[in-house]
VOPAGU-2260 file (C-alpha; in pm, 1 decimal, decimal comma):
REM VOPAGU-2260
SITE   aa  ch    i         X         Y         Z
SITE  UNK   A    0    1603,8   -1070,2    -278,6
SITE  UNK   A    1    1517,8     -91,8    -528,9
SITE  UNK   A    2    1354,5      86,0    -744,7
SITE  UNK   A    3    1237,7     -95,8   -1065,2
SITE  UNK   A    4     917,9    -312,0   -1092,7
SITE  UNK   A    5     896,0    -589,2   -1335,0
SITE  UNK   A    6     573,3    -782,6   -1408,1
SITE  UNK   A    7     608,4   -1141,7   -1340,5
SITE  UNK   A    8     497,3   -1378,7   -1642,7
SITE  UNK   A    9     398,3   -1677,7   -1390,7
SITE  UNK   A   10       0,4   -1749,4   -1369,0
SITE  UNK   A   11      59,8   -1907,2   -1042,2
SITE  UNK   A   12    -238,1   -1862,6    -857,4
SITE  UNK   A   13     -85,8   -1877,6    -547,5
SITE  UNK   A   14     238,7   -1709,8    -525,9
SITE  UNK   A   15     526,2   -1846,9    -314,5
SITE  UNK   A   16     582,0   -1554,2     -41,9
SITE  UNK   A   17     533,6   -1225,6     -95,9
SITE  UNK   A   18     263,2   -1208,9    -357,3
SITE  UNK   A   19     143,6    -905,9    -189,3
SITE  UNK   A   20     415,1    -707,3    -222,3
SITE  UNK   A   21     522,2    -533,3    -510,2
SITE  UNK   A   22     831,4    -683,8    -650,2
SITE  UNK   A   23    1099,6    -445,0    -565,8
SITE  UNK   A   24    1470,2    -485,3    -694,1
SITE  UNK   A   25    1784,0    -357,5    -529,6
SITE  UNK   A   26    2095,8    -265,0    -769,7
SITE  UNK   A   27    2292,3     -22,3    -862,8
SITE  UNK   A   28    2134,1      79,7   -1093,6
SITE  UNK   A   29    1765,3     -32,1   -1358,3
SITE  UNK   A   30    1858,5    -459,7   -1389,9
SITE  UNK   A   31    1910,8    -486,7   -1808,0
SITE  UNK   A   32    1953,2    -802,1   -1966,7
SITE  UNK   A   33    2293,8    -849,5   -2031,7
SITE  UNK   A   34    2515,6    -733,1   -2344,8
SITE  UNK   A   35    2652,6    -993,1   -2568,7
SITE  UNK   A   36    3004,3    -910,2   -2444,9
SITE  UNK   A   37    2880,0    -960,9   -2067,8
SITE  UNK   A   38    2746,2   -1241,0   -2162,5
SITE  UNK   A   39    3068,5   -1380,4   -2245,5
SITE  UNK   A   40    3270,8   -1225,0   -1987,2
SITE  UNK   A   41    3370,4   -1536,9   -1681,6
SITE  UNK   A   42    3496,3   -1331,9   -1465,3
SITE  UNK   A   43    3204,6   -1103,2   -1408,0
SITE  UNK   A   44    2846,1   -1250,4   -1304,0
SITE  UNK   A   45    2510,2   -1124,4   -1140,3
SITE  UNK   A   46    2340,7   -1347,8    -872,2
SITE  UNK   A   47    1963,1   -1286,7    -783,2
SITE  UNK   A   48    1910,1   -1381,7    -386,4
SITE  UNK   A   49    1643,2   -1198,7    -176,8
SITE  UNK   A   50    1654,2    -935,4      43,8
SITE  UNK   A   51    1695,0    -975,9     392,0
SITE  UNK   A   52    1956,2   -1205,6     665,0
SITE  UNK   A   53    2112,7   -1355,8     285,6
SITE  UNK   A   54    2233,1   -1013,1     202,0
SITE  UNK   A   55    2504,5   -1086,7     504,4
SITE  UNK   A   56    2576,4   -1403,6     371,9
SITE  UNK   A   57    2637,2   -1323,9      41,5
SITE  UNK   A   58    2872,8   -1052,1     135,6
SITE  UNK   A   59    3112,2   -1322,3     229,4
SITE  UNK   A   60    3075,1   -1507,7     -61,7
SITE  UNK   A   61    3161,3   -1223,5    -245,3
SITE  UNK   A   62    3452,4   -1135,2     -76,5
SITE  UNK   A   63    3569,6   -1510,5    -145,3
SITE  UNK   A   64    3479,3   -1499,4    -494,0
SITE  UNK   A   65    3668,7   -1210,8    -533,2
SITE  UNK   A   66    3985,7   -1396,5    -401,3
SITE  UNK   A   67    3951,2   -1683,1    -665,8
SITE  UNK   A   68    3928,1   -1450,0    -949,9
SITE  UNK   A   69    3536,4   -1388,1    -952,0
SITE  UNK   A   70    3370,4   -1108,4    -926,0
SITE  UNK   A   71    3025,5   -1145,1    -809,3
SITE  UNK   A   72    2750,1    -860,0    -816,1
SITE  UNK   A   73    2463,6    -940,1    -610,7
SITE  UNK   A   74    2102,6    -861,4    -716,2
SITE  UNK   A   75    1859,8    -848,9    -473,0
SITE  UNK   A   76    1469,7    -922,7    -518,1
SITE  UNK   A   77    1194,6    -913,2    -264,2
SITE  UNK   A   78     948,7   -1121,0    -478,8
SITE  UNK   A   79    1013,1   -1488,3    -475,5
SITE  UNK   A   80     881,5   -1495,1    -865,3
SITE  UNK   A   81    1123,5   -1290,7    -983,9
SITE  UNK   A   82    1444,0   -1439,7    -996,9
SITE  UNK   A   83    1376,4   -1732,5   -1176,1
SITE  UNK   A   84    1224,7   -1549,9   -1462,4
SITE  UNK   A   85    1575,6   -1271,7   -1480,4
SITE  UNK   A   86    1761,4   -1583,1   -1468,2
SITE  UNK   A   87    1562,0   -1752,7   -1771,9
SITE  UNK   A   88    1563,4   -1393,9   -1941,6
SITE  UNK   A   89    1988,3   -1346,1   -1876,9
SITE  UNK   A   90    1961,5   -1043,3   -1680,8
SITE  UNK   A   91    2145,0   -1220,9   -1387,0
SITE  UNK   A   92    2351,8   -1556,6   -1451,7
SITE  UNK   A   93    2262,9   -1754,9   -1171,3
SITE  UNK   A   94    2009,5   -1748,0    -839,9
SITE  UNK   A   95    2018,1   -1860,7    -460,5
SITE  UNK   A   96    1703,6   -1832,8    -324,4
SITE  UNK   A   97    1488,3   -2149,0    -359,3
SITE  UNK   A   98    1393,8   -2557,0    -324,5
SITE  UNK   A   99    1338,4   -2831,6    -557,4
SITE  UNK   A  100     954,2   -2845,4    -553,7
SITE  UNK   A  101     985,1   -2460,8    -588,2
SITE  UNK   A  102    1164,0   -2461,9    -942,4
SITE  UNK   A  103     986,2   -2756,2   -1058,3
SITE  UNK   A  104     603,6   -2587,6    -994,5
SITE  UNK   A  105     787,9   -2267,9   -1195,5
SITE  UNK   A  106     945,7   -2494,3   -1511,4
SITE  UNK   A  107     591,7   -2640,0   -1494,6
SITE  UNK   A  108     448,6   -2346,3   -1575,7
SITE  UNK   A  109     705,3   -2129,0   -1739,9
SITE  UNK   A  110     915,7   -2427,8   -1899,2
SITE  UNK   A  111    1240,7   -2247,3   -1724,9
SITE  UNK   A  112    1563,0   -2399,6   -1834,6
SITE  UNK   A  113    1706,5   -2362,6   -1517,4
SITE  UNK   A  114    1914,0   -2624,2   -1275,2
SITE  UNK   A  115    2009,9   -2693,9    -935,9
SITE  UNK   A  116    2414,7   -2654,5    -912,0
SITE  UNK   A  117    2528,7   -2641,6    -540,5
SITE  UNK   A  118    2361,1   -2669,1    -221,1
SITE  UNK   A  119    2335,7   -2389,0      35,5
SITE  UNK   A  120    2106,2   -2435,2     345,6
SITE  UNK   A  121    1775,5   -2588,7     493,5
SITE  UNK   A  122    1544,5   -2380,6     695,8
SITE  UNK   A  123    1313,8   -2622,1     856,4
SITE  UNK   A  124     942,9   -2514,1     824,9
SITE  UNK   A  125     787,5   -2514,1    1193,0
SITE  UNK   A  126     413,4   -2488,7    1369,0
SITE  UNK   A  127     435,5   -2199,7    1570,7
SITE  UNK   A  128     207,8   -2100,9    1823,0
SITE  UNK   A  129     132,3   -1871,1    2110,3
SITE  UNK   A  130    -161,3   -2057,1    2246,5
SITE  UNK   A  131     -43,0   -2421,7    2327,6
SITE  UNK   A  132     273,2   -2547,9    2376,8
SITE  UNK   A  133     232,3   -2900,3    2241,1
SITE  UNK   A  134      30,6   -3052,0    1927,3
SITE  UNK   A  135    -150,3   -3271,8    2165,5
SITE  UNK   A  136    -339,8   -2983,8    2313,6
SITE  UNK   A  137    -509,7   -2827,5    2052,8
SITE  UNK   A  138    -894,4   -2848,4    2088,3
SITE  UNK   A  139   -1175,5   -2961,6    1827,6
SITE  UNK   A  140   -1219,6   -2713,2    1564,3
SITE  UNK   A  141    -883,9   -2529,9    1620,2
SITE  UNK   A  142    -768,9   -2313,1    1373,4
SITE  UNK   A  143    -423,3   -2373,5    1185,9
SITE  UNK   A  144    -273,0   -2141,1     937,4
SITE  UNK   A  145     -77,4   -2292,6     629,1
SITE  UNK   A  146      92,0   -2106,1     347,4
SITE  UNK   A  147    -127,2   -2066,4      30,4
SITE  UNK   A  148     165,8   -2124,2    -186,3
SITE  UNK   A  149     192,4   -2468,7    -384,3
SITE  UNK   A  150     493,6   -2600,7    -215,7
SITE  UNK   A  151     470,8   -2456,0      81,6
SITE  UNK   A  152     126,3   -2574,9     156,2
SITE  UNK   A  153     181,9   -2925,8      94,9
SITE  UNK   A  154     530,5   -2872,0     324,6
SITE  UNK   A  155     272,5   -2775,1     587,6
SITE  UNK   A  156      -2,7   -3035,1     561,0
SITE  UNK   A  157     264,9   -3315,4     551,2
SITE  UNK   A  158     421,9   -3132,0     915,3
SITE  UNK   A  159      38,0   -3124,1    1041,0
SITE  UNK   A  160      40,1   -3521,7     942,6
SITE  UNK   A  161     353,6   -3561,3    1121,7
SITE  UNK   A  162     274,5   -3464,4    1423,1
SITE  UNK   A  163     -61,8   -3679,2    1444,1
SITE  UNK   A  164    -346,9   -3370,0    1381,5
SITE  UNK   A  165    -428,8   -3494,8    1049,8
SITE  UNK   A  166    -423,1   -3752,3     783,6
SITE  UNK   A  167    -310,7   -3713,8     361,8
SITE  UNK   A  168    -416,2   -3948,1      97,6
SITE  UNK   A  169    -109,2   -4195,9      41,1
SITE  UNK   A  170     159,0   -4053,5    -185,8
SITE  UNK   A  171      36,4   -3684,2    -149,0
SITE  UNK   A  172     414,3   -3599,5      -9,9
SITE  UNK   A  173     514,3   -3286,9    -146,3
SITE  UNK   A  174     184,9   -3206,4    -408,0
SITE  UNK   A  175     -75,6   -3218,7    -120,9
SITE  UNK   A  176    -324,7   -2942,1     -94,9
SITE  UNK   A  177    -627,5   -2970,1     192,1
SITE  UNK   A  178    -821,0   -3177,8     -57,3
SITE  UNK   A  179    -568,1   -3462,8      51,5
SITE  UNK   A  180    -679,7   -3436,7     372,8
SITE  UNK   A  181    -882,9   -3783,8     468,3
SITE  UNK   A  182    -887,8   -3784,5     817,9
SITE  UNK   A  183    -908,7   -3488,3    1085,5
SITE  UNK   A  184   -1003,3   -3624,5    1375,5
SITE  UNK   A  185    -973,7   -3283,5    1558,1
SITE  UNK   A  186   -1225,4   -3093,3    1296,3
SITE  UNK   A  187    -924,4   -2839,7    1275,2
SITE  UNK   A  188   -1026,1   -2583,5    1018,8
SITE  UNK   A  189    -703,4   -2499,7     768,7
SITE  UNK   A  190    -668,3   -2154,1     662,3
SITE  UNK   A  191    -450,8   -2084,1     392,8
SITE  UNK   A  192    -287,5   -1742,9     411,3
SITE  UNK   A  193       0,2   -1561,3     217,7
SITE  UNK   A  194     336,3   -1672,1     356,5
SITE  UNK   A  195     467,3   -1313,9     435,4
SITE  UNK   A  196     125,2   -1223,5     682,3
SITE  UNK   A  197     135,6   -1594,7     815,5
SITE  UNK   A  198     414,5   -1498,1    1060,6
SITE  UNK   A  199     216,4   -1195,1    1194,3
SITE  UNK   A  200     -90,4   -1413,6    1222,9
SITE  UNK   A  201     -25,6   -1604,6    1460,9
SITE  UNK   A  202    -128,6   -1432,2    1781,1
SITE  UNK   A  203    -479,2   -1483,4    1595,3
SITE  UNK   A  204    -428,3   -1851,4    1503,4
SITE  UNK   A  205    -420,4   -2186,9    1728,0
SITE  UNK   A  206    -118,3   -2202,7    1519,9
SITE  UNK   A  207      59,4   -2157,8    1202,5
SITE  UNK   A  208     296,4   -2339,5     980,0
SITE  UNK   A  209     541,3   -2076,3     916,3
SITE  UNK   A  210     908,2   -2063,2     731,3
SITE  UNK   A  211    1185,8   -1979,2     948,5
SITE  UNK   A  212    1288,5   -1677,0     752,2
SITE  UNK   A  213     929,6   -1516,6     815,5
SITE  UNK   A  214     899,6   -1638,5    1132,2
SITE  UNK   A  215    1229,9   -1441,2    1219,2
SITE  UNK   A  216    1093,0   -1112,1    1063,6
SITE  UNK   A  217     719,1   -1173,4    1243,7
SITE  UNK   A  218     916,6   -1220,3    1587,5
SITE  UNK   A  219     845,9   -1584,6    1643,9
SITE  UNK   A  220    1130,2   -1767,7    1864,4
SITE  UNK   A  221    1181,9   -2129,1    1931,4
SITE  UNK   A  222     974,4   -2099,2    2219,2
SITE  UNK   A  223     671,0   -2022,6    1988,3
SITE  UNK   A  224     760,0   -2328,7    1803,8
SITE  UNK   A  225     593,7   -2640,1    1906,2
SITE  UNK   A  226     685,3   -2869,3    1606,4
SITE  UNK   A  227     966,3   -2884,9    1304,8
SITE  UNK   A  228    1014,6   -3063,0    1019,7
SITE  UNK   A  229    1328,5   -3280,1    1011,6
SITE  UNK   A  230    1657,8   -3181,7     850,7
SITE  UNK   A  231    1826,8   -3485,7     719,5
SITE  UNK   A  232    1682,2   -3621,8     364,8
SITE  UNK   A  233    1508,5   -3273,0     367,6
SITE  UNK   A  234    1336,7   -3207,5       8,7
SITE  UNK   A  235    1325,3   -2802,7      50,6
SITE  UNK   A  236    1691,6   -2778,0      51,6
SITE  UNK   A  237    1804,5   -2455,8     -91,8
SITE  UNK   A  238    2043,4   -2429,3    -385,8
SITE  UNK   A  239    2255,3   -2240,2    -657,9
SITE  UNK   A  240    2083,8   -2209,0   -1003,3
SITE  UNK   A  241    2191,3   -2142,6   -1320,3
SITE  UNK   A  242    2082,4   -2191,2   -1684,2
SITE  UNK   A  243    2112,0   -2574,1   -1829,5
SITE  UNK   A  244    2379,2   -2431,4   -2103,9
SITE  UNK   A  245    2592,6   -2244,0   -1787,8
SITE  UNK   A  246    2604,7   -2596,6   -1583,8
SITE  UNK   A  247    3002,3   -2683,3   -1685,8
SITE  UNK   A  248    3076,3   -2321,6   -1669,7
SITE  UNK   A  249    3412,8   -2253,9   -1515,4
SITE  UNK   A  250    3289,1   -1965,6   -1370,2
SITE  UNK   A  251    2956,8   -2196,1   -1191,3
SITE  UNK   A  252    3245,7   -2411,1   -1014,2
SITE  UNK   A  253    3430,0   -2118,5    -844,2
SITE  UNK   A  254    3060,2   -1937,9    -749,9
SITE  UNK   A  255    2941,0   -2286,7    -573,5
SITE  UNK   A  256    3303,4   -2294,0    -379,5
SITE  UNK   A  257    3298,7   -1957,1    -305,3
SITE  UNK   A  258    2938,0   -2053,9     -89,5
SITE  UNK   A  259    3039,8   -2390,8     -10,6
SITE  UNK   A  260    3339,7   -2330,4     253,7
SITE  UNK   A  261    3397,9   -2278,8     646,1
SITE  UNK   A  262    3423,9   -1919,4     619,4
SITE  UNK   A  263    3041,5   -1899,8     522,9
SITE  UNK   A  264    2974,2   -2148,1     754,2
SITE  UNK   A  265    3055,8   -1903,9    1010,9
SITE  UNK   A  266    2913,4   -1625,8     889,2
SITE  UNK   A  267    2540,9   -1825,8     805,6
SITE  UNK   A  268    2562,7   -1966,0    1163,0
SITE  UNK   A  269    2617,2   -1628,3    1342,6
SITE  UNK   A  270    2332,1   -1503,9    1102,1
SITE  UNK   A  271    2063,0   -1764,9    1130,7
SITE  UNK   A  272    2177,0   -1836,9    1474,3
SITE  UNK   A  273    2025,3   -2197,7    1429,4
SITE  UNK   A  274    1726,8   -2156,1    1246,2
SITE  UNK   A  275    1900,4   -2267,7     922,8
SITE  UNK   A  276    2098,6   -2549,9     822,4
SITE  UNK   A  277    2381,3   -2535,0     565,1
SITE  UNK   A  278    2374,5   -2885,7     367,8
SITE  UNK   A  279    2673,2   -2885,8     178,0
């Protein structure tokens, strides 16, 4: 997920990770929508995925892909708003980089014809902190950070209600924002902040909900994390996606193999070393 910038059509107010950053692409060379004849060409696709501990996944799954007769270039984007609109726009043909209530908030607002094909992993959101070591002992009027991103926000608020600091509306789930809140016994005052400074926040925080990719790159451990979602009948899975007209693709059976396998099992594991989950 380097050298071209593309401007994003989403009006998200609140962009999922990142939205500080100027979106930044890695290739070979300027990303082009493809040719007619590429287009048509099975054998040859472009995956978006973002920059970062993926990149050594998806070297494997290349290599594998390669063996069945597929060969995958990877296209990597540092902006989490960007791959969903080169998939809609054909300049890759598929994306691994994001969760349901992700790509739903983005075909709500850009009507993307895109679908979920093949799962890949879980990275379990966690509170983080380097001031208390349980939820129990924060004190009235702490202060919690959250990410200011639609999906990622409500992901935090429902950990927060998890763990007993505060209360949501019924049926909030996934769509809550802090104007769900009904009960906070604790005063705690919710700051929402960008979810690539979150991590680095911290050490200025009571706490922070933070995702386990950014709390990697901000230095956090799992002793700096004092509560974490749970993994089974988790709604932020990540997936495959392609466009609704690839779905029976030949070519969208080998990719989701090529990921879905022991030898990427290994290689995720030794990356993530824990912190992520593959759910296939």
């Amino acid at each position: 997920m380097r050298k071209m910038i593309k401007k994003t059509k989403t009006n998200l107010n609140r962009a999922f990770l990142l939205a500080a950053t100027t979106a930044v692409l890695i290739t070979s060379g300027a990303l082009a929508p493809l040719s007619v004849a590429h287009a048509a060409d099975k054998t040859s696709i472009k995956v978006g995925i973002m920059s970062g501990e993926d990149e050594d996944i998806w070297r494997e799954v290349v290599k594998i892909a390669a063996d069945k007769g597929l060969t995958v270039k990877t296209v990597v984007f540092n902006d989490y708003n960007q791959p969903n609109e080169a998939l809609q726009e054909g300049e890759i043909d598929a994306n691994a980089f994001q969760h349901q209530p992700f790509l739903n908030n983005q075909i709500k607002v850009n009507h993307y014809d895109i679908v979920r094909v093949g799962d890949t992993a879980v990275w379990p959101i966690g509170l983080y902190s380097k001031k208390v070591k349980s939820a129990k002992d924060f004190k009235d009027g702490a202060v919690i950070g959250v990410p200011n991103d639609p999906s990622n926000e409500a992901r935090g608020l429902v950990l927060l209600q998890e763990v007993g600091l505060i209360k949501l509306k019924p049926g909030a789930g996934i769509a809550a924002t802090t104007a769900d809140i009904i009960d906070n016994p604790r005063h705690l005052k919710i700051k929402e902040l960008d979810s690539g400074i979150i991590g680095r926040s911290v050490p200025d925080l009571d706490a922070a909900v933070v995702n386990t990719d950014w709390a990697l790159k901000s230095g956090l451990t799992v002793k700096d994390r004092i509560a974490q979602e749970p993994v089974k009948n988790n709604p932020y899975t990540n997936f495959i996606a392609v466009k609704k007209e690839n779905v029976n693709a030949a070519w969208v059976k080998t990719l989701v193999g090529a990921y879905q396998n022991d030898k990427v099992k290994v290689v995720f594991n030794n990356v993530y070393k824990g912190t992520g989950v593959t759910t296939w």
